[in-house]
N, C-alpha and C positions, 0 to 999 in steps of 0.2 A: 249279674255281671257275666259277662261270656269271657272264654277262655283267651279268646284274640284278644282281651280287650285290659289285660291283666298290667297292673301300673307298676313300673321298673321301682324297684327298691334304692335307695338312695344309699352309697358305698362312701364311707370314709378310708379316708388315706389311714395307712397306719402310723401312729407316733413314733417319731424319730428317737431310738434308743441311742443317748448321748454315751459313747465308752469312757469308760473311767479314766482320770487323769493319771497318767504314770508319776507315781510321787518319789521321792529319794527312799521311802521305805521298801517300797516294789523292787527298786535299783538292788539295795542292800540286801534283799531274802533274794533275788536270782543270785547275787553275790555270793552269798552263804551257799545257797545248793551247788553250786557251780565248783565251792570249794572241798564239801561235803561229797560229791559222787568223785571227783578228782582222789579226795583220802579211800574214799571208796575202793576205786581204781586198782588204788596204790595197796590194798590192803590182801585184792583180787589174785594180784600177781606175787606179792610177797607170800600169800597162802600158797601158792600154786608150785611157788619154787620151795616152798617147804615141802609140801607133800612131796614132792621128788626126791628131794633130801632124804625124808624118812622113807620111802621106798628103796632107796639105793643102803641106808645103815639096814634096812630089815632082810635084804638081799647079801648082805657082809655077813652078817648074823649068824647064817647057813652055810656059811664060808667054809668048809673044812680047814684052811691055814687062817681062817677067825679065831672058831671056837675050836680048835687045838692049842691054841696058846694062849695062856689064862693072860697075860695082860694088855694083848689086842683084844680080847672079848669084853674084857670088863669095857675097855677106852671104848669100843663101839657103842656098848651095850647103853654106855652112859649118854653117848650122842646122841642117841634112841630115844632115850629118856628128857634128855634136853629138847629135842626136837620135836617132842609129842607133845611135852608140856607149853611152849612157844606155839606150837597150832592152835593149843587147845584156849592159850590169850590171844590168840592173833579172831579165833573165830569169834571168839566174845565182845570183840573188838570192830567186827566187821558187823552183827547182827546190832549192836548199838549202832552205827552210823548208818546203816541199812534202815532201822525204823526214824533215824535224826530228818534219812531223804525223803520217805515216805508223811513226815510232816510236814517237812518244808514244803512236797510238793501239793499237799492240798491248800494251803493259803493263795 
């Protein structure tokens, strides 16, 4: 057989991949994520305005008219403490629904 004379290979179409039917379950987990990155959000900003908070009590702290007078340093001292403790459930809080979306969104 000569080279000019080489017989065309016979090509198939490719089979038509049918997309999955959107079912009320698919509805309900966009649903879910949708509401999960939303508390997300919400958890982002509430973080964000807490560390302020606790920047601004650890900024009093060093206050010479603070800590001169023993019962504004305690009052701050304790908002310090309220407000580190509240980060410290808000982060716990956000790394739980941080891994809830990272599930959600592999389904």
């Amino acid at each position: 057989m000569k080279k000019s004379e080489v017989t065309p290979k016979k090509v198939e179409a490719p089979i038509p991949v049918q997309k999955p039917v959107h079912t009320a379950i698919d509805k309900e987990a966009k649903k879910e994520l949708q509401k999960v990155q939303k508390q997300f959000q919400q958890l982002e900003e509430k973080i964000a305005q807490l560390n302020k908070k606790k920047t601004e009590l650890e900024s009093s702290l060093t206050d010479p008219a603070i800590y001169s007078d023993r019962s504004k340093f305690f009052e701050a001292e304790n908002a310090y403490k309220k407000s580190g403790n509240e980060l410290e459930q808000l982060n716990a809080e956000y790394e739980i629904v941080f891994e809830k979306i990272m599930e959600l969104e592999k389904k």
